[in-house]
VOGU-384132 format. One record per residue (C-alpha): residue number from 1; residue in one letter; x, y, z. Coordinates in steps of 0.1 Angstrom, whole numbers, plus 5000, padded with zeros to 4 digits. Layout:
<atoms>
ATOM miro lumgu   xx   yy   zz
ATOM  NUM     A    X    Y    Z
...
</atoms>
This chain:
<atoms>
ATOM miro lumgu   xx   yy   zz
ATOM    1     X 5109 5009 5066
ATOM    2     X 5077 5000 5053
ATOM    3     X 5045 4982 5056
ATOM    4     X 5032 4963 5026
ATOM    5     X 4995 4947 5022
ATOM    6     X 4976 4928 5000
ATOM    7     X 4937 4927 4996
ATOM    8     X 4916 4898 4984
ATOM    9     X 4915 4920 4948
ATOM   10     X 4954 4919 4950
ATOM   11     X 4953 4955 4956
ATOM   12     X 4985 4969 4973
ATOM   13     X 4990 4993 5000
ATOM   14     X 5023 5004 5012
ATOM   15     X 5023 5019 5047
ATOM   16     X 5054 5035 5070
ATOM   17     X 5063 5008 5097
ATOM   18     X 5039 5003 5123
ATOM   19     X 5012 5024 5113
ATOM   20     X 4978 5014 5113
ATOM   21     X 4960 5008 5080
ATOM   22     X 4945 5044 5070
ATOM   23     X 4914 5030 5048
ATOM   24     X 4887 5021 5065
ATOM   25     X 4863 5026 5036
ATOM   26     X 4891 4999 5019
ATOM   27     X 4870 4975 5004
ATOM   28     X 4882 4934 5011
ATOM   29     X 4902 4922 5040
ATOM   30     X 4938 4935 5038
ATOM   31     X 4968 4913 5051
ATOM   32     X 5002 4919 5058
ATOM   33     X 5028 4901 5031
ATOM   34     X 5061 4921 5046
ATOM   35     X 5080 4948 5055
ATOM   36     X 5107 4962 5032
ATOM   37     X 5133 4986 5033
ATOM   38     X 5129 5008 5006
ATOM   39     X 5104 5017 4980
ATOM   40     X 5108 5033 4950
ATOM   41     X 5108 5078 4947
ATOM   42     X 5072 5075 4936
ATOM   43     X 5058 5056 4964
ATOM   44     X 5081 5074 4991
ATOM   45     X 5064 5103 4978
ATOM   46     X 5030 5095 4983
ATOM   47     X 5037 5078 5015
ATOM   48     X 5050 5114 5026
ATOM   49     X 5020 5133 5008
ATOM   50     X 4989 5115 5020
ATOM   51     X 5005 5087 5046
ATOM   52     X 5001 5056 5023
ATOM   53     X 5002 5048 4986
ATOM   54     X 4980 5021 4970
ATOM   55     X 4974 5008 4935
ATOM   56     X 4944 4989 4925
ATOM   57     X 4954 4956 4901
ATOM   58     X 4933 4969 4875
ATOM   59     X 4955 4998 4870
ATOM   60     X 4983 4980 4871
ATOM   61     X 4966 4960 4842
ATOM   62     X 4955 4988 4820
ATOM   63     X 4993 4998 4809
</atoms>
């Protein structure tokens, strides 16, 4: 299971169930829009890599 949060930027950040947020330098005020199931190979491994995985709108715009 996982976390997932949105930021004021629409920035997301996907986090494994019940863990705190790990950014504190995180710019905006992050809130909690659900928790899911599954995520897709890419995201599971950077949860497992670094603890979270987020992507910035403006990335997600670029492609």
């Amino acid at each position: 299971m996982f976390d997932v949060y949105l930021n004021t930027k629409r920035d997301l950040l996907v986090v494994p169930n019940g863990l705190p947020i790990p950014l504190p330098d995180a710019s905006g005020r992050w809130r909690k829009k659900k928790k899911v199931a599954s995520v897709s190979e890419d995201i599971k491994l950077a949860v497992q890599r670094q603890g979270y995985y987020m992507r910035k709108l403006t990335d997600f715009k670029k492609r």
